[in-house]
C-alpha positions in Angstrom: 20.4 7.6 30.8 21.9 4.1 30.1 21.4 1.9 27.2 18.5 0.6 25.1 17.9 -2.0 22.5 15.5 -1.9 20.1 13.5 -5.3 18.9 13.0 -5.2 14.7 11.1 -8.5 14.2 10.0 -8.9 10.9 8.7 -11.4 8.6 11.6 -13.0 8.1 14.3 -12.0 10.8 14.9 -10.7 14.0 17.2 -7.7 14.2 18.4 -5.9 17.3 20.3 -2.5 17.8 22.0 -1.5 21.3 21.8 2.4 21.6 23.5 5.1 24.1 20.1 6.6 25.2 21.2 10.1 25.0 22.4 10.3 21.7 21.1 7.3 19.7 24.9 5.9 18.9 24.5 2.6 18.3 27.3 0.2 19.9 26.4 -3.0 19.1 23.9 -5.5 16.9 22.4 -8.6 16.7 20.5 -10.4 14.0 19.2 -14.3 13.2 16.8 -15.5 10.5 13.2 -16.9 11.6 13.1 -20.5 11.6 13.4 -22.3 7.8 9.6 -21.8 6.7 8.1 -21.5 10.6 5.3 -18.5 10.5 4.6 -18.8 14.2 4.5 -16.6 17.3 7.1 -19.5 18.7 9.2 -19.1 15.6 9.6 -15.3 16.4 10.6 -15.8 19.6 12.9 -18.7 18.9 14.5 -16.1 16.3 15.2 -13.4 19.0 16.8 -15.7 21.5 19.5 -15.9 18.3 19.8 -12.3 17.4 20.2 -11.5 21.7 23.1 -14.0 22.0 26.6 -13.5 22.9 25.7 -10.9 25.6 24.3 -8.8 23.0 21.4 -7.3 25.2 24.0 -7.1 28.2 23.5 -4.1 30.9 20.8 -2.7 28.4 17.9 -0.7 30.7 15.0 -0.8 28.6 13.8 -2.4 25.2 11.5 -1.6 22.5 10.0 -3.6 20.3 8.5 -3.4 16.5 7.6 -6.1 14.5 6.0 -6.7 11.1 3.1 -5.3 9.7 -0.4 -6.9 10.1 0.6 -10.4 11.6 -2.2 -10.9 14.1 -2.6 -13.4 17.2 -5.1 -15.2 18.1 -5.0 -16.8 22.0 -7.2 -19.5 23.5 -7.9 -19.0 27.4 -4.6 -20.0 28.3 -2.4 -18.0 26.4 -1.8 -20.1 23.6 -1.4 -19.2 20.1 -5.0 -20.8 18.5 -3.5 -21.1 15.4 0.1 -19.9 13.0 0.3 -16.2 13.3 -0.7 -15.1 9.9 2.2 -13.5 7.8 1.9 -10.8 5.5 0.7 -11.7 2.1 3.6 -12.2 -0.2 2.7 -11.8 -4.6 3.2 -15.6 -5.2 0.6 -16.6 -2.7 -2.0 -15.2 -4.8 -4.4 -17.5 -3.2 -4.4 -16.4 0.2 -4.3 -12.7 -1.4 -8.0 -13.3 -2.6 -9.2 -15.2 0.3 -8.3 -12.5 2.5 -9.5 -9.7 0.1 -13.2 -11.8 -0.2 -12.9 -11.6 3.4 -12.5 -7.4 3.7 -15.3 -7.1 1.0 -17.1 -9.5 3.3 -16.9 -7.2 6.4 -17.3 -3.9 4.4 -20.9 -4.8 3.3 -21.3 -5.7 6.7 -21.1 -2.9 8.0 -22.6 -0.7 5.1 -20.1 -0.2 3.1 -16.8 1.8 2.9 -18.4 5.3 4.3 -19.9 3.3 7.4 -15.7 2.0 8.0 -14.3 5.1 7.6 -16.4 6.4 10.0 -15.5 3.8 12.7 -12.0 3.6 12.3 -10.9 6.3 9.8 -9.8 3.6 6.8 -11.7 1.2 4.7 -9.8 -2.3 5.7 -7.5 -3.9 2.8 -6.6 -8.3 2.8 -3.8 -7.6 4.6 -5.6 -5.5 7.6 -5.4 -7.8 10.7 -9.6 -7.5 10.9 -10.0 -9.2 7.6 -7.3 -12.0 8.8 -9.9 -12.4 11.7 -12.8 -13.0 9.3 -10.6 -15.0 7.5 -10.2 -17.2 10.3 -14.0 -17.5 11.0 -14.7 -18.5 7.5 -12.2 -20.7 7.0 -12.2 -22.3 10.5 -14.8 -21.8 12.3 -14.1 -24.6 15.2 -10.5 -22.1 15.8 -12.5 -18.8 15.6 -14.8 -20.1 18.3 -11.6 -20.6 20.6 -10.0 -17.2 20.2 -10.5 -15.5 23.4 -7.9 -12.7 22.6 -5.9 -11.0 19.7 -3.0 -9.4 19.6 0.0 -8.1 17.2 3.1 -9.5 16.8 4.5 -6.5 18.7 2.5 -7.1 21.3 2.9 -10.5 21.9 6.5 -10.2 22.0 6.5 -7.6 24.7 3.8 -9.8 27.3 6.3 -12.6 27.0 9.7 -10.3 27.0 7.4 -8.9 30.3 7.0 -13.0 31.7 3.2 -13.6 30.6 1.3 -10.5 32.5 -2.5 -10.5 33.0 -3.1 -8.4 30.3 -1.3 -7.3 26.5 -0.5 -3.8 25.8 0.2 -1.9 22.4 0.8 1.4 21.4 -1.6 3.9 19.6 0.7 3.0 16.3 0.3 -0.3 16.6 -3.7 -0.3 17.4 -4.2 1.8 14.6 -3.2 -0.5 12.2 -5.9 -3.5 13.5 -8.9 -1.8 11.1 -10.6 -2.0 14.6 -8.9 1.2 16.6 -10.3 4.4 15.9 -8.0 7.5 15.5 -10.8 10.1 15.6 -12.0 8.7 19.3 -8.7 7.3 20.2 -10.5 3.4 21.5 -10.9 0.3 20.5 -13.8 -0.8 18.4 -14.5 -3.8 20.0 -18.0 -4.4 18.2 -15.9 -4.8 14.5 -13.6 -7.4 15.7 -17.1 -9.1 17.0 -18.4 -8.6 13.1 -15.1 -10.0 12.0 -14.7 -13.3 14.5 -18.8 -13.7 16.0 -17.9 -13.3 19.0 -16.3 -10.6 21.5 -12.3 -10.9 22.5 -10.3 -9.5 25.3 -8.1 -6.1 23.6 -4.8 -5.1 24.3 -4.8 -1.7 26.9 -3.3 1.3 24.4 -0.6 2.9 26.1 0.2 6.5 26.0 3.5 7.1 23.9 5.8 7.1 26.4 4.0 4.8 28.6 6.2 1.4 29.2 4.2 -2.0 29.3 6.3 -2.9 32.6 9.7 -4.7 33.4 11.1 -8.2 33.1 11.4 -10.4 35.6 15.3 -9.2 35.7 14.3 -5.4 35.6 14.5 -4.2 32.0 12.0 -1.6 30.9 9.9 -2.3 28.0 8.1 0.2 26.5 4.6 0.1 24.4 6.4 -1.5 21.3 4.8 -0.3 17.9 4.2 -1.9 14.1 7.3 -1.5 11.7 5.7 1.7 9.7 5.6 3.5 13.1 9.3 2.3 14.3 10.6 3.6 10.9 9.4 6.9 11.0 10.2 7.5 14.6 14.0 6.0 13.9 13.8 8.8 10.9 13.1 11.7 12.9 10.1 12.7 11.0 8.0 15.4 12.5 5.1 17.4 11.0 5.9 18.8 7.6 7.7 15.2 6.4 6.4 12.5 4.1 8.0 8.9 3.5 7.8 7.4 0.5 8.7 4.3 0.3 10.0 2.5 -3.1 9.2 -0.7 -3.6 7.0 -2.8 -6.7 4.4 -0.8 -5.6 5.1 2.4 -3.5 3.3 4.6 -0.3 3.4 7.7 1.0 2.6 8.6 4.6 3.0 11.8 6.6 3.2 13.2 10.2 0.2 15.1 11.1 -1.3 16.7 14.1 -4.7 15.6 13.5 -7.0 12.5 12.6 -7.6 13.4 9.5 -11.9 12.8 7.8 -13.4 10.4 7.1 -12.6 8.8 3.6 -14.8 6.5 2.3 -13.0 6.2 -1.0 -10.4 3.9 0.4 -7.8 6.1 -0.2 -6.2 7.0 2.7 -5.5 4.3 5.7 -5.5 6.8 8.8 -2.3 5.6 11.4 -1.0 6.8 14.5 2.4 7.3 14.8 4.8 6.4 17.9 5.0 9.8 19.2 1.6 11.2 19.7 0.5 12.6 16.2 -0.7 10.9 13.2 0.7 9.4 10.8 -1.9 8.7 7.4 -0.6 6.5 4.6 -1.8 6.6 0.6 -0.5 3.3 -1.0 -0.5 2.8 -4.7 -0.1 -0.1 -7.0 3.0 0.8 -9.2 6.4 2.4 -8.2 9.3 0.0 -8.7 7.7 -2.3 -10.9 7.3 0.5 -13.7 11.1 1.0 -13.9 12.1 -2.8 -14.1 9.0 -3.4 -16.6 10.6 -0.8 -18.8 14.5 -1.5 -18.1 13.2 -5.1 -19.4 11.8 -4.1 -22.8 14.8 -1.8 -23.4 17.3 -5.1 -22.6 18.9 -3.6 -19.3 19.1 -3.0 -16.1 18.2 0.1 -13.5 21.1 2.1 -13.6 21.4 1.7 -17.2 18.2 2.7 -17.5 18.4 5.9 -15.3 21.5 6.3 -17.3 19.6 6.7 -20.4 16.3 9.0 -19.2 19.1 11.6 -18.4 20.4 11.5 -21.6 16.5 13.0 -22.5 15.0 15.9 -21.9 12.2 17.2 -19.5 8.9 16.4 -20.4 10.3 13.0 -22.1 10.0 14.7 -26.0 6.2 14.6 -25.2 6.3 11.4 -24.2 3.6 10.4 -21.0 3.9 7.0 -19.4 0.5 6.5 -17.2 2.0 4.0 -15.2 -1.0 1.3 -14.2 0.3 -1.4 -14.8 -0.6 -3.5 -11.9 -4.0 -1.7 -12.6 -3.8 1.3 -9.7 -5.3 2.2 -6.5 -4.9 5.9 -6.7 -6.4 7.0 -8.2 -9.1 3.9 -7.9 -8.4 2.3 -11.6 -7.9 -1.9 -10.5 -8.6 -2.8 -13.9 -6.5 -0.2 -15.7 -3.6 -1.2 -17.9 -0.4 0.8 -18.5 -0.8 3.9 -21.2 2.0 5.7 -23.2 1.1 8.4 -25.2 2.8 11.1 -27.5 4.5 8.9 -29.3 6.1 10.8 -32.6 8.6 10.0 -34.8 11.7 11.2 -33.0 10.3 10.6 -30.1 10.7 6.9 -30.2 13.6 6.6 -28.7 15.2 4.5 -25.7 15.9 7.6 -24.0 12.7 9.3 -23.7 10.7 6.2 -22.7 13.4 6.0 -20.2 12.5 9.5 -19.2 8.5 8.8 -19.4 9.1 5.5 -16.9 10.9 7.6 -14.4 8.6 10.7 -14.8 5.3 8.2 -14.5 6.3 6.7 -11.7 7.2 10.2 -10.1 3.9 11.6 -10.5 2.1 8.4 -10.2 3.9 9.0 -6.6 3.1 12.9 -6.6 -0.4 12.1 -6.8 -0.7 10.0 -3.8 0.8 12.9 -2.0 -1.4 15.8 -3.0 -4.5 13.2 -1.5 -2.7 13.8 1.9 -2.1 17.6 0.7 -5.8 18.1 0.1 -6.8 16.8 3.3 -4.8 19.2 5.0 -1.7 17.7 5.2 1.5 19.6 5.0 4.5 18.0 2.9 7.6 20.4 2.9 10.1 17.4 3.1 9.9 14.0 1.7 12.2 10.8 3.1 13.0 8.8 -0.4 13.4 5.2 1.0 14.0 2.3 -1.4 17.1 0.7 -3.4 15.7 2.6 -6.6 16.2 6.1 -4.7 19.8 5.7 -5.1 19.3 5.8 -9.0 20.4 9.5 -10.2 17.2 9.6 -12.3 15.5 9.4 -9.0 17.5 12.0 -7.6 17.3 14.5 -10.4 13.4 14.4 -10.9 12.1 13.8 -7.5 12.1 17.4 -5.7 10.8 18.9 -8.7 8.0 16.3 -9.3 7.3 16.1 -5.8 7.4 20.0 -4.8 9.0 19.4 -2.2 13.1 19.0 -0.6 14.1 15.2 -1.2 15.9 13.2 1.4 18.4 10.2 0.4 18.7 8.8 4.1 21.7 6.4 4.6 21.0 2.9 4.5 20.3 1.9 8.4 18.3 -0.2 10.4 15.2 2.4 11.1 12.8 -0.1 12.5 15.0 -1.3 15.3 16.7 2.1 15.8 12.8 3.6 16.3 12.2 0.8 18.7 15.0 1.9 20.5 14.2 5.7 20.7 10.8 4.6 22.0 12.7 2.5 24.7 14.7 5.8 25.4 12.0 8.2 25.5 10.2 5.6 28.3 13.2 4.9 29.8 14.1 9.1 30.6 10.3 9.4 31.7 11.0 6.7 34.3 13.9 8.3 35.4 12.5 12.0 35.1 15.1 13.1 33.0 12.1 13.5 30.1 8.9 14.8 29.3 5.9 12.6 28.4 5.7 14.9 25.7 8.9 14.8 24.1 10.8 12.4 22.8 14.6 12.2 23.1 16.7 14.3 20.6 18.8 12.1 18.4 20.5 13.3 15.4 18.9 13.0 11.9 19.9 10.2 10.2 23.3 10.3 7.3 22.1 11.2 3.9 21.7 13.8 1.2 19.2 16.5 0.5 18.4 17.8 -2.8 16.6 21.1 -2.8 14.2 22.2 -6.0 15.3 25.3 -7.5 12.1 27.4 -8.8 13.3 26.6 -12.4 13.2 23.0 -11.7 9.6 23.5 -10.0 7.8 25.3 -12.7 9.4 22.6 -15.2 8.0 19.6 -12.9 4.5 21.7 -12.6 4.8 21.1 -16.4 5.2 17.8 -16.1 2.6 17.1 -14.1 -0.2 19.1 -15.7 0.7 17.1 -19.3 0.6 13.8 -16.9 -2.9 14.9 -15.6 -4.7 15.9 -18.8 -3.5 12.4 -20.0 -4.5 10.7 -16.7 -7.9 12.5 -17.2 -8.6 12.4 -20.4 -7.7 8.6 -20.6 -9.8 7.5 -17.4 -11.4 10.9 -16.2 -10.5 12.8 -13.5 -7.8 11.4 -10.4 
């Protein structure tokens, strides 16, 4: 078919990757750093100019563009930016964290509260969801609200100017499902919630079909839908139905492929994406992943491998030691003002060791129990992508498949994000050449890595585990 680039733009970068569009090969790269403390949709653009030169997007057909999570735009009449982009919320700025969470508590008793949301638009909407931004924005500066007379995502904007500043925006399902004003049971805007959020109504981005490109540069390129980084990822992964992604960070998530919108939820539990492809892609976040490991590895005086190091020195079931990991308080199960627990402790059980063990188990199951929300809505989880520095750590290796039920993916370390944007760029590239179906995406190879399979042994041990780590869990704050 030719060759495609795929666009990563994230909060602090621009990355690109050149692909052969028949096999996902990657030939060449390109990268650049966003402007020194610059949070604008200029900054972003100044950044790819960077990461594209020295011929790097030469004789490429068609690009595809991801960019990061929940940075909205707001544009006057003309075009033009009302105001910085606004970036995601990092844990220092624990200012803007609550000013933007006051504003989602704001817009949920709007509406009537999180069952009256998660009818709309499948999800109750979090700070960081671009519809609480916009309320933000009204609240805060009500002369700029007024102006707005269109929003956008980051993505989005990138591909009308990549496209020369066209009539109109477009996005992908992926990326409109992440506004808190797209609904993935009806598959359309909301408009009326982005009027609740701003006081006034705003020209939408049209939601392209998967494969559908947004239209060509003024020197010919293709340029498909583009789609948010979560989307990007999984489609650069190769995930299909039957595979979860958890990621490993401080706090962790897990989100799945599924065919179908999934309920309502009015607990907040569940934030209900598209994916890039056509399917779904729902996502359970919770509070504490990484965080419970390096909290640990501190009181014991070392670091991560030393301290995955010493939990495999333990046993299963960590001596009868259970670490209920909470520390940031949790959101799955819905504890915020929960504080860490350890329990079982005996005599010979105090050891480095078996706390060791009880962080990594904790975390695990912590993890575990975001999944089985997805699992009991229907969801099928067979094979879970482990994605994260800590899943390296042989402790993370050794208790995940059993803890998670399920086979456990180590995926090389790889630029997802842009290579997704580029498989989208592919798949609307072979569509506009008729070389593919609308309804299939291009085959590339699954990415490098390892796969560790349970044995039933190791199930039934880790079904052990978890049972002790629920009757804690519930006995301790009532049922999850």
């Amino acid at each position: 078919m030719g060759i495609v680039a795929g666009l990563d733009s994230s909060s602090v970068y621009t990355r690109i990757v050149v692909c052969d569009a028949d096999t996902g090969q990657v030939v060449r790269h390109g990268h650049a750093d966003h402007p020194a403390a610059e949070a604008t949709p200029e900054a972003w653009l100044l950044s790819l100019g960077d990461a594209a030169g020295g011929g790097v997007l030469e004789d490429v057909s068609a690009i595809g563009v991801a960019a990061q999570a929940h940075a909205v735009v707001a544009l006057d009449e003309t075009g033009a930016p009302v105001r910085a982009a606004s970036p995601p919320v990092g844990a220092e700025d624990r200012g803007r964290a609550a000013a933007l969470d006051t504003a989602a508590r704001e817009l949920v008793d709007a509406l009537g509260g999180p069952d009256a949301w998660s009818r709309a638009v499948g999800s109750v909407p979090q700070g960081g969801a671009p519809v609480a931004r916009l309320r933000r924005l009204a609240r805060e500066n009500p002369e700029a609200a007024r102006r707005v007379a269109g929003v956008a995502l980051a993505q989005d904007w990138l591909v009308w100017q990549l496209l020369g500043r066209p009539a109109r925006m477009a996005t992908d399902r992926g990326g409109a499902s992440s506004t808190g004003y797209w609904s993935p049971l009806g598959g359309a805007w909301r408009p009326e919630l982005v009027e609740l959020a701003l006081g006034h109504a705003v020209a939408l981005p049209e939601v392209l079909a998967p494969a559908q490109p947004a239209g060509r540069t003024p020197e010919g390129q293709l340029i498909s839908a583009g789609t948010g980084e979560t989307m990007a990822a999984a489609f650069g992964l190769g995930v299909g139905p039957g595979d979860a992604v958890i990621s490993l960070g401080a706090s962790g998530s897990v989100c799945a492929v599924h065919g179908a919108a999934l309920p309502p939820d009015a607990t907040g539990s569940v934030t209900a994406y598209a994916d890039a492809t056509g399917h779904h892609l729902p996502v359970v976040r919770t509070l504490n992943a990484v965080r419970v490991l390096r909290g640990t590895a501190e009181l014991l005086g070392c670091d991560l491998p030393a301290l995955s190091d010493l939990a495999l020195r333990s046993t299963p079931g960590a001596h009868g030691l259970v670490f209920l990991p909470y520390l940031a308080g949790e959101r799955v199960p819905a504890l915020p003002h929960a504080a860490g627990t350890l329990t079982g402790l005996r005599r010979e059980s105090m050891k480095p060791e078996h706390l060791a063990r009880a962080a990594f188990e904790g975390m695990l199951c912590g993890l575990a129990d975001a999944a089985d929300v997805l699992r009991r809505s229907g969801v099928r989880i067979d094979r879970v992508f482990l994605l994260g520095a800590a899943a390296d750590l042989p402790a993370v290796r050794d208790l995940a498949p059993s803890l998670l039920g399920a086979s456990v993916v180590i995926p090389a370390p790889a630029t997802y994000t842009a290579q997704g944007a580029a498989r989208q760029a592919a798949w609307s590239l072979g569509v506009d050449q008729g070389t593919l179906s609308p309804d299939t995406p291009p085959k590339w190879p699954e990415p490098a890595g390892e796969t560790y399979h349970p044995t039933d042994e190791a199930l039934a041990t880790g079904t052990g585990i978890r049972h002790q780590f629920a009757a804690v869990r519930d006995s301790t704050h009532g049922e999850g």
